[in-house]
matplotlib code that plots the C-alpha trace (Angstrom):
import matplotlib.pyplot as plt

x = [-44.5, -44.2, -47.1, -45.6, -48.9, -50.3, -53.8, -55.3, -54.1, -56.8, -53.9, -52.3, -56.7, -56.8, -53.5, -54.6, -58.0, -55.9, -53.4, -56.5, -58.2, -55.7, -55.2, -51.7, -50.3, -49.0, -48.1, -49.2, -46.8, -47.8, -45.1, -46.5, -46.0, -43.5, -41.4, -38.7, -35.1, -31.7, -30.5, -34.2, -34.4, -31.1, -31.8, -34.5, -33.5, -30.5, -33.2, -35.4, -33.0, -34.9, -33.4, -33.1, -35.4, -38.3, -38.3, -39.3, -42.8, -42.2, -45.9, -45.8, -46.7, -43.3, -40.9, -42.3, -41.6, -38.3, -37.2, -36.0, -36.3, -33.5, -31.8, -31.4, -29.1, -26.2, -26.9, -24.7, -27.1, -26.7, -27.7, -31.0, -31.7, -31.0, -33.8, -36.0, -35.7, -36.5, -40.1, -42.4, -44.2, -41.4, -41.3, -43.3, -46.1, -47.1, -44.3, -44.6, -41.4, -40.3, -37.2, -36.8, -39.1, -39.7, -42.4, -43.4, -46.2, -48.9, -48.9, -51.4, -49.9, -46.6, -48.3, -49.3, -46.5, -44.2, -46.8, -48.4]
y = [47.8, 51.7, 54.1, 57.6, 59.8, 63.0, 62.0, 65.4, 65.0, 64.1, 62.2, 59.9, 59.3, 58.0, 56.1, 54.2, 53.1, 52.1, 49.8, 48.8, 47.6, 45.9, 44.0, 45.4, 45.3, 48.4, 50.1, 54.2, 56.7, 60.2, 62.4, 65.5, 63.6, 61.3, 62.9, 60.7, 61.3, 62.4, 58.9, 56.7, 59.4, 58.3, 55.0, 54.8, 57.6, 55.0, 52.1, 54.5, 55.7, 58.6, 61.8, 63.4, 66.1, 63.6, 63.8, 67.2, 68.1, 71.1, 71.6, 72.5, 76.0, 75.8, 75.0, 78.0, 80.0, 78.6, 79.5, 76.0, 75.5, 78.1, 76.9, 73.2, 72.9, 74.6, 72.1, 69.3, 65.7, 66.0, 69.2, 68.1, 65.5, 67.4, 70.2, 67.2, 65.4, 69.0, 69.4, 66.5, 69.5, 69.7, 65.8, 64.7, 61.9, 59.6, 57.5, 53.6, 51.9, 47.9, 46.3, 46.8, 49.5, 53.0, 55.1, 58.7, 60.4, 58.4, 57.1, 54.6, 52.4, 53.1, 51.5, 48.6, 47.7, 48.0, 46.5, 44.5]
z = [-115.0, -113.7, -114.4, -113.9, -114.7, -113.5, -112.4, -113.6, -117.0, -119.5, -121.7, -118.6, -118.1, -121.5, -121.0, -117.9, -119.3, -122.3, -119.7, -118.0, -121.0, -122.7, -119.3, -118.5, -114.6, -113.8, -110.6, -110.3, -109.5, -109.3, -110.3, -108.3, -105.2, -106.7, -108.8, -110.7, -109.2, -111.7, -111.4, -112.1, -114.8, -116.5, -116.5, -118.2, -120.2, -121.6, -121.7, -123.8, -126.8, -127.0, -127.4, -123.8, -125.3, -125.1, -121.7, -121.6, -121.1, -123.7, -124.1, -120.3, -118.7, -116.9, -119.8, -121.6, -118.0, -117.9, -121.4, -122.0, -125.4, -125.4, -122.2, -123.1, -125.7, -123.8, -120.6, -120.0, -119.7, -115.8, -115.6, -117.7, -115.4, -112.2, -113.5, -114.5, -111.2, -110.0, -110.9, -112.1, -114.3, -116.2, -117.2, -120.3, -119.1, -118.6, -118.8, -119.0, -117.4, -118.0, -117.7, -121.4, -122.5, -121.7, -123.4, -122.8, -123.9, -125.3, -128.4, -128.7, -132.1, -130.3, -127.4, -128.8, -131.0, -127.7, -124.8, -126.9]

ax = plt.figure().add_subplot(projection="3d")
ax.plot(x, y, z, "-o")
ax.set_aspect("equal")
plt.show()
């Protein structure tokens, strides 16, 4: 299982220590340093069936800068993934990744009821 988490976030903290206590294996990936490409971002985007807005850290300082919430709806899907693959800051986190499950955000009962 795929950690993507930005260690200075205080919710990814609280998601780790939640992976870590309910015994979960899970390898870290920073998405600073290691930011998800267009393509790993699709996939799990289609493994997800989340709307592609979930994605979106829209809570972020740089979607606000970017006028996204504006922007986004007249983007095509690869366009959407090329600006997320283009700044881990703009990717909602953490993101858990499986072969058959893919959170973002954390949601603890969503947690559980999919990890669990």
């Amino acid at each position: 299982m795929l950690f993507v988490h930005y260690p200075k976030c205080s919710t990814c903290k609280k998601a780790k220590k939640w992976l870590e206590e309910n015994n979960i294996e899970f390898d870290a990936r920073d998405i600073v340093v290691d930011n998800p490409t267009a393509s790993e971002l699709k996939e799990w985007w289609q493994i997800s069936d989340l709307p592609l807005k979930r994605f979106f850290n829209t809570s972020g300082m740089k979607y606000r800068q970017l006028k996204l919430k504006d922007k986004l709806p007249e983007m095509s899907e690869d366009e959407q993934f090329e600006l997320l693959a283009s700044d881990g800051m703009l990717v909602k986190r953490p993101i858990i990744v499986s072969d058959d499950v893919v959170l973002t955000g954390f949601k603890v009962k969503e947690w559980q009821e999919k990890l669990l």
